[in-house]
C-alpha positions as CSV (number, residue, x, y, z in Angstrom):
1,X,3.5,-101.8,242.6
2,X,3.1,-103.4,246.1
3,X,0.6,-100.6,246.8
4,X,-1.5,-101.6,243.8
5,X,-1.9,-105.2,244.8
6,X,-2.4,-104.4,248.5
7,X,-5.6,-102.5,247.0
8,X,-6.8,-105.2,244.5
9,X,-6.4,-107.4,248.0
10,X,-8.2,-105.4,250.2
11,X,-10.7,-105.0,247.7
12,X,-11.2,-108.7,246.7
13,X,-11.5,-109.3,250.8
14,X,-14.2,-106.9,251.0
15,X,-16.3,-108.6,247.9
16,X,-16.0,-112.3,249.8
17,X,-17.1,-111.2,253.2
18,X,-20.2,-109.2,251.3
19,X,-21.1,-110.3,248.1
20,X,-22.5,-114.1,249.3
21,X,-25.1,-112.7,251.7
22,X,-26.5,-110.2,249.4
23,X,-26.7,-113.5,246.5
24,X,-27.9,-115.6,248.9
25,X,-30.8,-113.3,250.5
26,X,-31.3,-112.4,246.6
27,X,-30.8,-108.6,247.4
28,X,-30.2,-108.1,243.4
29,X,-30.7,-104.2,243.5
30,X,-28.4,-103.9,246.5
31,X,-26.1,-105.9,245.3
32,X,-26.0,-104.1,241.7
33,X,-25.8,-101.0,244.0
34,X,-22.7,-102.2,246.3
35,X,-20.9,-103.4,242.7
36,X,-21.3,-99.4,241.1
37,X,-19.6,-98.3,244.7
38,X,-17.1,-100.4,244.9
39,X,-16.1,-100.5,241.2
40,X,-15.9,-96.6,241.5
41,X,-14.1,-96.5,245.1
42,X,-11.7,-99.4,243.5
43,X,-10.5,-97.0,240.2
44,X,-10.2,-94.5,242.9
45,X,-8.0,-96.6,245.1
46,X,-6.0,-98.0,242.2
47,X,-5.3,-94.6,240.8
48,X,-4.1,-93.2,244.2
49,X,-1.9,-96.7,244.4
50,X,-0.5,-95.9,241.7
51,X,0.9,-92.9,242.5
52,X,-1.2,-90.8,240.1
53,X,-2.4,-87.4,240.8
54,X,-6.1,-86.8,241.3
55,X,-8.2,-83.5,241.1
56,X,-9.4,-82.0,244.2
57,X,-13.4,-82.1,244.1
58,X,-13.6,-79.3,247.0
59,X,-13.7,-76.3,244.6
60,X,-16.3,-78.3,242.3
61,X,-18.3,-78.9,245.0
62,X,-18.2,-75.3,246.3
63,X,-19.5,-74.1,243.2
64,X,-22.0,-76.5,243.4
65,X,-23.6,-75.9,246.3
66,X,-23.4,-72.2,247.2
67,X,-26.1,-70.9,245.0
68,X,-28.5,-73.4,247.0
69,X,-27.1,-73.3,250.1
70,X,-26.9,-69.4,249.7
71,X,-31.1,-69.4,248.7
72,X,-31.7,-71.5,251.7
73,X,-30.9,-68.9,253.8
74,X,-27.8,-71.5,255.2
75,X,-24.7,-69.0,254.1
């Protein structure tokens, strides 16, 4: 549980030390931008905090890939 709240600390850190600049210059597409990441990198985090088992995205992104990478003349 420690884990957990180190993570919603570290992340609430990260939004005050960014999140005023980008309001103040009115950077509202950056700013919508930065929320998406983090939000997604946060659920991540938590997850992983929590002790919960994630999928690994290597093989997805092999399959991915390989047929383009293979046509570019790359593999």
């Amino acid at each position: 549980m420690l884990n957990v709240f180190l993570v919603i600390i570290a992340y609430i850190l990260i939004c005050l030390f960014e999140v005023p600049g980008l309001i103040r210059d009115k950077y509202w597409r950056d700013l919508a931008t930065f929320s998406v990441f983090l939000l997604s990198a946060l659920i991540l985090s938590l997850l992983m905090a929590a002790g919960i088992k994630l999928p690994l995205i290597d093989p997805i992104l092999y399959k991915a890939f390989t047929p383009l990478l293979t046509w570019l003349g790359f593999i």
